[in-house]
C-alpha positions as CSV (number, residue, x, y, z in Angstrom):
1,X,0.0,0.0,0.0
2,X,2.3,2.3,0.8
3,X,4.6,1.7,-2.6
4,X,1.9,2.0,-4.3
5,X,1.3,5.5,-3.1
6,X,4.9,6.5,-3.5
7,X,4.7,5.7,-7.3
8,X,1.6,7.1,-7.3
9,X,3.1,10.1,-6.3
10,X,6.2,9.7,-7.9
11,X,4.2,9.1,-11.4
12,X,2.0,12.8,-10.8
13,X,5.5,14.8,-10.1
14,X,6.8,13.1,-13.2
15,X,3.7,14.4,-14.8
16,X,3.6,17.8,-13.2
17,X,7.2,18.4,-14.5
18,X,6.2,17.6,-18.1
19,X,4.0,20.7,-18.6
20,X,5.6,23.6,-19.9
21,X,3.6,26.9,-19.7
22,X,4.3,30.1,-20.8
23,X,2.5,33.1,-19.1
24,X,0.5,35.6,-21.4
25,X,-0.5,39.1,-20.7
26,X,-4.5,39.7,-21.2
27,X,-6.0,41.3,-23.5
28,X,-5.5,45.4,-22.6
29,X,-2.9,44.8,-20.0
30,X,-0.1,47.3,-22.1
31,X,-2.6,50.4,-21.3
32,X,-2.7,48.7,-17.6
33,X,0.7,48.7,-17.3
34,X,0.7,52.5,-19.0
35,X,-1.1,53.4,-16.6
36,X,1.0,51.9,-13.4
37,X,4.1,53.3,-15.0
38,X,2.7,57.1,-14.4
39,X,0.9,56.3,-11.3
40,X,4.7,55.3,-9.9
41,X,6.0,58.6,-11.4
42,X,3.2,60.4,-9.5
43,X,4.4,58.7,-6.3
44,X,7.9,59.3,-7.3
45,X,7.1,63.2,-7.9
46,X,5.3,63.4,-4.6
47,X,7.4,61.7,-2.5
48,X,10.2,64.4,-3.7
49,X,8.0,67.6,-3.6
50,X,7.1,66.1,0.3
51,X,10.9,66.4,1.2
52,X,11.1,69.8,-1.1
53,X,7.9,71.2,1.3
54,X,9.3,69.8,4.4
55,X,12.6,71.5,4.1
56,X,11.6,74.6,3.6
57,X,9.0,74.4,6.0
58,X,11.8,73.6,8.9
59,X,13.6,75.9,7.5
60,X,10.7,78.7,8.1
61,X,10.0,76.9,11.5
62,X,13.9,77.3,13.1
63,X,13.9,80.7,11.6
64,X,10.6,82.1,13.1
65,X,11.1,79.9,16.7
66,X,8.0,78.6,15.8
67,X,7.1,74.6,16.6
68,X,8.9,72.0,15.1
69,X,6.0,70.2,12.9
70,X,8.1,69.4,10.1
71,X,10.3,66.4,11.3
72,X,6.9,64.3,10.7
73,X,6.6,65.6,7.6
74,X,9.9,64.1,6.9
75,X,9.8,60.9,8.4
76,X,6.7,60.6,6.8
77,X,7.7,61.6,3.4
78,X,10.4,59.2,4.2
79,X,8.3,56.1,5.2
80,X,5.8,56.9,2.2
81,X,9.2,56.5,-0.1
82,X,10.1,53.5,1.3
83,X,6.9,51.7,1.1
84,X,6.7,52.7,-2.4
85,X,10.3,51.4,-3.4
86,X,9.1,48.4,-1.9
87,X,6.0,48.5,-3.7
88,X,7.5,49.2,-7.3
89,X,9.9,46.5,-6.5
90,X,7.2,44.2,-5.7
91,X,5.0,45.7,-8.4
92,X,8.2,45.3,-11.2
93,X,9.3,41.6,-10.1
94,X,5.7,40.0,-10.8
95,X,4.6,41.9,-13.6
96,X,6.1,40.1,-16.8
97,X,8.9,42.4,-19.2
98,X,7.1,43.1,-22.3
């Protein structure tokens, strides 16, 4: 009983080895994929204008002696970036290279 389930099993790995096949992107996917590319850029862009903002607001902050708000912007800004690297990365490694 128990060889028999081995080859059993050994027979359907045999089997599922055998089949070869190749992903294919669905129909539409390149304006899908357009459209992924520029959201990224937005992130990209936004992620950049938040440390651009940030500076300048810390900037205004130490000159005036006013409260330090913009050290969350920042480590915000530079959370958001990372989760979006990771998120591209993630996004670039599954998506298939046309």
């Amino acid at each position: 009983m128990i060889v028999e389930t081995l080859a059993f099993a050994g027979e359907t790995l045999t089997l599922a080895q055998a089949v070869n096949v190749t992903p294919e992107a669905p129909p539409g996917a390149n304006g899908f994929l357009r459209l992924v590319r520029w959201l990224m850029w937005g992130v990209v862009l936004a992620g950049v204008a938040a440390i651009i903002y940030a500076g300048g607001k810390f900037g205004w902050e130490r000159y005036n002696g006013g409260t330090l708000e913009s050290p969350k912007i920042v480590v915000g800004a530079l959370i958001g970036g990372a989760l979006a690297a990771t998120a591209g990365t993630l996004i670039n490694t599954v998506m298939i290279p046309s």
